[in-house]
MARTOR-781758 format. One record per residue (C-alpha): x, y, z; residue in one letter. Coordinates in steps of 0.02 Angstrom, whole numbers, padded with zeros to 5 digits, always signed. Each point is the difference from the previous one (the first is absolute). Layout:
XYZA/...
This chain:
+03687-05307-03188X/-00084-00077+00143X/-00142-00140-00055X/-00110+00072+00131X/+00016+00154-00087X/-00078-00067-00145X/-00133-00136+00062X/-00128+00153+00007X/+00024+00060-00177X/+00003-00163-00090X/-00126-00071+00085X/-00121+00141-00018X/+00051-00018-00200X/-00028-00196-00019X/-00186+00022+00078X/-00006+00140-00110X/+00029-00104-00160X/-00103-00131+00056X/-00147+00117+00025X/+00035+00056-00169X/+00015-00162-00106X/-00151-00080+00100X/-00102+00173-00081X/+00062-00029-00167X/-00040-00194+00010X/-00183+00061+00065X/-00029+00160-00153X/+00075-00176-00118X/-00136-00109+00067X/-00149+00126-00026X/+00051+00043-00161X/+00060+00170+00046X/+00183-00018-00055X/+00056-00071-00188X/+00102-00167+00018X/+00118+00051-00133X/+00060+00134+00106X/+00030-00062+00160X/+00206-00039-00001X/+00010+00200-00055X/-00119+00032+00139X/+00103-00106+00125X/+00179+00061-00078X/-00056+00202+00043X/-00069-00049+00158X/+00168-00109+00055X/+00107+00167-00063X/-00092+00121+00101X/-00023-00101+00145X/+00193-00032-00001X/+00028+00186+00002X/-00113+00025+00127X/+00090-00155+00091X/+00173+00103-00025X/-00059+00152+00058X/-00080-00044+00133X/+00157-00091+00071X/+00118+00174-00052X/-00134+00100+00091X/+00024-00105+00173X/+00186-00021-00023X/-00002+00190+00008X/-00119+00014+00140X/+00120-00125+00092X/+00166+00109-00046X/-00061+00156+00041X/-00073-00080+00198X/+00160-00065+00017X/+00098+00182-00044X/-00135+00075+00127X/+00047-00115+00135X/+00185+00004-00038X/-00003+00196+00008X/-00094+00007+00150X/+00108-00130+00091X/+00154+00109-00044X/-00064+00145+00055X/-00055-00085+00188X/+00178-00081-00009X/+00079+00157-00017X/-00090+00058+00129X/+00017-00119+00110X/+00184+00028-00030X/+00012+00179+00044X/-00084-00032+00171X/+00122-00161+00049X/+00125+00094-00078X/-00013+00149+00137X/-00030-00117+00136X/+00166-00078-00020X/+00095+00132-00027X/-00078+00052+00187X/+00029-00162+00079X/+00175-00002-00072X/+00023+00171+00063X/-00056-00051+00171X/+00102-00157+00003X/+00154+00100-00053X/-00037+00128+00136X/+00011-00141+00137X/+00178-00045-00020X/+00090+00182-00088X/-00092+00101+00143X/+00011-00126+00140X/+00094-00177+00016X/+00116+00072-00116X/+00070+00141+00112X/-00037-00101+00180X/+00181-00085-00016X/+00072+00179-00026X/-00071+00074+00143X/+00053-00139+00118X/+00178+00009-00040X/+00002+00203+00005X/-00081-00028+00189X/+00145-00124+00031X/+00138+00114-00050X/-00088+00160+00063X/-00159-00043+00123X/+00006+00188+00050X/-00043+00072-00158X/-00077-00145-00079X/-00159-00037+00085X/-00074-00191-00021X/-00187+00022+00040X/-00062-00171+00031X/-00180+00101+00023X/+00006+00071-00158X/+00085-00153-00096X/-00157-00089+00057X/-00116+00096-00047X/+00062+00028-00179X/+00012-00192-00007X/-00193+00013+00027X/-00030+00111-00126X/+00124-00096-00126X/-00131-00160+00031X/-00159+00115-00004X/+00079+00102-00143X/+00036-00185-00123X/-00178-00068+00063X/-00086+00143-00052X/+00092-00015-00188X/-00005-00154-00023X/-00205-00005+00070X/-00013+00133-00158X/+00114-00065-00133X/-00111-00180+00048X/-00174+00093-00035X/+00053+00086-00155X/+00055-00170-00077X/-00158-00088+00054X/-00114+00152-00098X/+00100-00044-00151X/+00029-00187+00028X/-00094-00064-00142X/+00121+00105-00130X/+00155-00056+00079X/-00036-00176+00074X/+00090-00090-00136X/+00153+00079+00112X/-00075-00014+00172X/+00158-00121+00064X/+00124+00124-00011X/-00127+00111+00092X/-00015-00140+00132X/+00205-00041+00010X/+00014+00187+00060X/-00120-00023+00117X/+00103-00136+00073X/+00140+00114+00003X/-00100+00127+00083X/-00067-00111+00129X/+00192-00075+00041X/+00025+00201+00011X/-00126+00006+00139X/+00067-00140+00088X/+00180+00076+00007X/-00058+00166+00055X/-00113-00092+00152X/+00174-00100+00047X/+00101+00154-00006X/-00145+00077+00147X/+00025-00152+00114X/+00187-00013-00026X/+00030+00188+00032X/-00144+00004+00134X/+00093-00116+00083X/+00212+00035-00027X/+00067+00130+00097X/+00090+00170-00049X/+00168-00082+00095X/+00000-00163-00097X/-00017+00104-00170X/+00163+00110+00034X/+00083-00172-00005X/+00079-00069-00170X/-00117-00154+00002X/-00139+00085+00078X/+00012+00141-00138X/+00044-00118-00157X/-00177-00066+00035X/-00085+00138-00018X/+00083+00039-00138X/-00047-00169-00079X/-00189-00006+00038X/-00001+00188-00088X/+00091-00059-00164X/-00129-00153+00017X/-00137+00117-00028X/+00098+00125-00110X/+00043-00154-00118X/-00198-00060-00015X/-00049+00194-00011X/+00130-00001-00168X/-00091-00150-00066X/-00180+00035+00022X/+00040+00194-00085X/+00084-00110-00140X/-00142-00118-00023X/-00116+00144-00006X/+00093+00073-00119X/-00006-00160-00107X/-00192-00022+00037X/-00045+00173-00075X/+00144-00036-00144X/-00102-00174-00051X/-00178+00093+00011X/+00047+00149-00100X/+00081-00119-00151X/-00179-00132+00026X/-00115+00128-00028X/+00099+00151-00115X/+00127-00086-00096X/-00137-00048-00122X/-00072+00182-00017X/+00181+00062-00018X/+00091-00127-00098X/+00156-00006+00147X/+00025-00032+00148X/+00110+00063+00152X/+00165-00104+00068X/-00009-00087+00139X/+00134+00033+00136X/+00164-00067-00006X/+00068-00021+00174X/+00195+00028+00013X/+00021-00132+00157X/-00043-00164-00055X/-00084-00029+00172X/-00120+00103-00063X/-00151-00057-00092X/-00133+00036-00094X/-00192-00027+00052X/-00016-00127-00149X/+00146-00087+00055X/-00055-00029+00185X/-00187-00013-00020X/-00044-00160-00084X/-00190-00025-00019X/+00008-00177+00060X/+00116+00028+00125X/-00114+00175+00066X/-00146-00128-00001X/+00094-00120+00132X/+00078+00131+00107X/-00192+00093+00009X/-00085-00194+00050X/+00153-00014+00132X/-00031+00158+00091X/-00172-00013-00017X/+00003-00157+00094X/+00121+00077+00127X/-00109+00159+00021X/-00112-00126+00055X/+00081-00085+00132X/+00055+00155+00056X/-00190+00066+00020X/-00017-00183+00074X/+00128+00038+00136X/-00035+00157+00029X/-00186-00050+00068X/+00057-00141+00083X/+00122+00100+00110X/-00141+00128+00033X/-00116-00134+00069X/
């Protein structure tokens, strides 16, 4: 037990026996109290203020046990909620990232070589490859703008985790980068140059490029809403759920890649280069 816990108690006691051996020294001194008796006086009076003493101090112990179950409950219960709304918000985000490369990057390669070998039944719409390169961009900002929020709402229940949340968003951001070079390098390569071997194995790469990060930032979500669900249920539950074992050593998991100190540097460093960027960016505009 906590001294602070007790100060109150025993204080409150001591100035309590004081008050009561100064009024048996004053009902001694006017005659109102037997000398002979006063050690059995002061031996009941030192028993029942020790009781008192003792039950005073079980009384606040119990006072203090049962605020602290209150506060534990309730903080469970907000945890848990706070769980089941990050929870859904990655399973979107991870649904949107996956959408990106399956529906998209993942099938571009295809369609170029079935145009090669066949252009008259396999159209390549350069139009329409655009424009669903737009919406891929518009489509991940407007995920990861949500999955961002929800986490924020619910930061104070999960923040003791926050630097895996902010490795992903590194991930996501090198996502956006890729998928803005991919615009300028296709806005600018020709239909001609991508029937050729070279032309066409570099298309090829810069889609795997964001296929491969697309795999990785579905995995770390994955291991994200793994390490929240064991934080905040394995205690209620008494177990907790596996993380993922990846096959391809290559492969690894969020706990493996995202090292607190590390996450720290890496958020100063582009920090300081968002900066300079802004910096530029002005200068260049004036």
């Amino acid at each position: 037990m906590k001294l602070e816990s007790l100060k109150t108690p025993i204080v409150s006691t001591v100035l309590l026996i004081a008050g009561y051996v100064i009024a048996v020294l004053l009902l001694l001194q006017f005659g109102f109290l037997p000398g002979e008796n006063l050690l059995l006086i002061f031996t009941y009076a030192l028993g029942w203020l020790i009781a008192l003493l003792i039950a005073i101090i079980h009384l606040n112990r119990a006072r203090k046990d049962n605020q602290m179950a209150t506060k534990y409950e309730i903080r469970k219960k907000l945890e848990i909620e706070a769980y089941k709304e990050v929870n859904k918000a990655i399973n979107d985000f991870s649904d949107t990232v996956t959408s990106i490369s399956t529906l998209f990057f993942y099938t571009l390669p295809s369609k170029l070589k079935l145009h090669i070998q066949n252009p008259e039944i396999f159209k390549f719409d350069r139009i329409q490859i655009d424009q669903e390169i737009g919406l891929t961009r518009v489509s991940l900002y407007r995920g990861n703008s949500k999955f961002l929020l929800t986490i924020e709402a619910n930061e104070i229940s999960i923040i003791e985790y926050d630097f895996y949340r902010k490795y992903i968003n590194f991930k996501t951001a090198d996502l956006y980068k890729l998928i803005d070079d991919f615009i300028l390098y296709f806005s600018k390569v020709k239909t001609e140059e991508l029937k050729k071997t070279q032309g066409y194995n570099e298309f090829k790469k810069r889609c795997n490029q964001i296929n491969e990060l697309t795999h990785d930032i579905t995995s770390y979500l994955f291991d994200y809403r793994i390490i929240l669900m064991n934080s905040i249920l394995e205690e209620i539950f008494d177990k907790s759920v596996p993380h993922r074992k990846p096959l391809d050593p290559k492969y690894k998991l969020l706990t493996e890649v995202a090292i607190k100190e590390e996450v720290e540097k890496e958020e100063k460093k582009r920090s300081i280069a968002a900066i300079k960027g802004t910096k530029k960016t002005k200068n260049k505009q004036l």
